[in-house]
C-alpha positions, 0 to 999 in steps of 0.5 A: 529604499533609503533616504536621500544621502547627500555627499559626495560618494558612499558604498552599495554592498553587495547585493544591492542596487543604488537607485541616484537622482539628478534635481529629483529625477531619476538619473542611473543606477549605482552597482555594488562598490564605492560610488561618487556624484556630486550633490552640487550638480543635484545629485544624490543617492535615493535609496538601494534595493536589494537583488537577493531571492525573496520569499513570500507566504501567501495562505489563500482560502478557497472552495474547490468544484464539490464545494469542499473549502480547503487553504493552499499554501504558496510560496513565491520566491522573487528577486528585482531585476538589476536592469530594471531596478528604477521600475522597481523603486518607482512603480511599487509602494509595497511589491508583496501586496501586489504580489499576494492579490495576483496570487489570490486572483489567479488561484481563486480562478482555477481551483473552483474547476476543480474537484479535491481529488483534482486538486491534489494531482494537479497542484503543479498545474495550478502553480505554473498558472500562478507563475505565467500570470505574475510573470507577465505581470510582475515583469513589467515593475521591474520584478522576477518570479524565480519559482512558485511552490504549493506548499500544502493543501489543508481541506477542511478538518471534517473533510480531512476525517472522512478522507481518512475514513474512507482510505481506512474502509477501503484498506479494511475491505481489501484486507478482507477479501485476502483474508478471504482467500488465504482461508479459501486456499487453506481449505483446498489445501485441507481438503486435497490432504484428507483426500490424500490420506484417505486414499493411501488409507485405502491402498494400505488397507486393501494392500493388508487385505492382500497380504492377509489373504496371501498368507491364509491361502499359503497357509491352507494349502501348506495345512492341506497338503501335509493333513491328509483328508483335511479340505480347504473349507476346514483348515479355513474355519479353524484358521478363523477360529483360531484369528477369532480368539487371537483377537479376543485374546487382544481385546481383553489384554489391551486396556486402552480399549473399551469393551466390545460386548459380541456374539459367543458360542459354536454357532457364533463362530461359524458365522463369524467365520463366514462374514471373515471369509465372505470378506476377504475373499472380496477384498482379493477380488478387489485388488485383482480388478485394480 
């Protein structure tokens, strides 16, 4: 708006609206350019208005449905109406106040319906309200609501800690529960490797014994067929005999080994050699039923 200008002609810029009265009343609108009228038939440029998008910032501080007070951030753009830009210069004295109060009436009204979790997925509903409601409103002045934007939601600092509190127990507590699992895997896997390894110990074990008694059964009956009069019982005692002091004979070379302190003695001997036969001859009856 402007002050009355009485000459003959002048120049509306661009983007702007000339608002010119006749005796004090309003007469036509003045478009963007060089203009004429005529101050002796009362005519007189009142003022201008401009048509560019305008932006206002409107902070409301309001309570959500689970009493939480949080401050909504709105932005509206708005622009006057070119058609409609004598309402514009006459309805209004200060359009941005009007504006802020419908906004703090409309927000106030449909953000107390709502929970803050509510709050922030449906803060595009909350702006369309905002916007059908100024609208319909605003139109009539001469004015039109290009768009409305929630800029931010701002709870309460309390709130906001416990907010992050909560997201920070909730990420700790599925943490857990994977690290839970990870464990639970590794032990299964543990477990099915022991039971791996002990079961090829065991076949390594039994396929030795196999081999152990292949070799004394060939070795017995290739000693009992070239000494004459040796039986299969005495070429087994000697060979034990003999398998006695090998490893005797290892023990006491090897010295990483601790000390095994056993029975010695003709007698010893011989029940050595019966626990050493007794089980071989189980493990090959072993690996037969397998």
């Amino acid at each position: 708006m402007g002050n009355v200008n009485c000459v003959f002609c002048g120049c509306i810029e661009q983007a702007s609206i000339g608002v010119v009265e006749k005796w004090g009343r309003f007469d036509r609108l003045a478009e963007p350019g060089l203009n004429f009228w005529n101050p002796l038939a009362g005519e007189c440029l009142t003022g201008t208005l401009s048509t560019r998008i305008n932006s206002l910032d409107v902070k409301i501080e309001t309570k959500t449905k689970d009493n939480v007070f949080v401050q909504l951030l709105c932005s509206i753009q708005y622009r006057v109406i070119r058609q409609n830009a004598d309402d514009a210069f006459y309805e209004l004295q200060n359009p941005t106040e009007q504006i802020q109060a419908y906004v703090f009436d409309v927000v106030r009204a449909h953000v107390p319906k709502m929970n803050l979790d509510e709050l922030f997925e449906q803060k595009d509903e909350v702006a369309k309200a905002v916007l059908e409601e100024l609208e319909k409103v605003m139109g009539a002045y001469g004015y039109n609501i290009e768009h409305i934007l929630m800029v931010d939601i701002i709870p309460d600092a309390s709130v906001r800690r416990a907010m992050n509190e909560i997201n920070a127990a909730q990420r700790m507590q599925l943490a857990s529960v994977y690290k839970g699992e990870a464990d639970k895997i590794l032990q299964v896997k543990k477990a099915e490797a022991e039971a791996e390894a002990k079961y090829l110990g065991g076949v390594g074990v039994a396929r030795q014994r196999q081999a152990i008694t292949d070799g004394l059964r060939e070795n017995i009956l290739n000693f009992s067929h070239k000494v004459e009069g040796a039986s299969a019982k005495e070429v087994m005692d000697l060979l034990m005999i003999t398998q006695y002091f090998d490893t005797i004979k290892d023990l006491g070379n090897s010295s990483k080994n601790t000390t095994v302190f056993i029975p010695h003695g003709p007698g010893h001997v011989r029940d050595i050699g019966d626990q050493i036969r007794n089980g071989l001859m189980e493990a090959a009856a072993g690996a037969q039923v397998t």
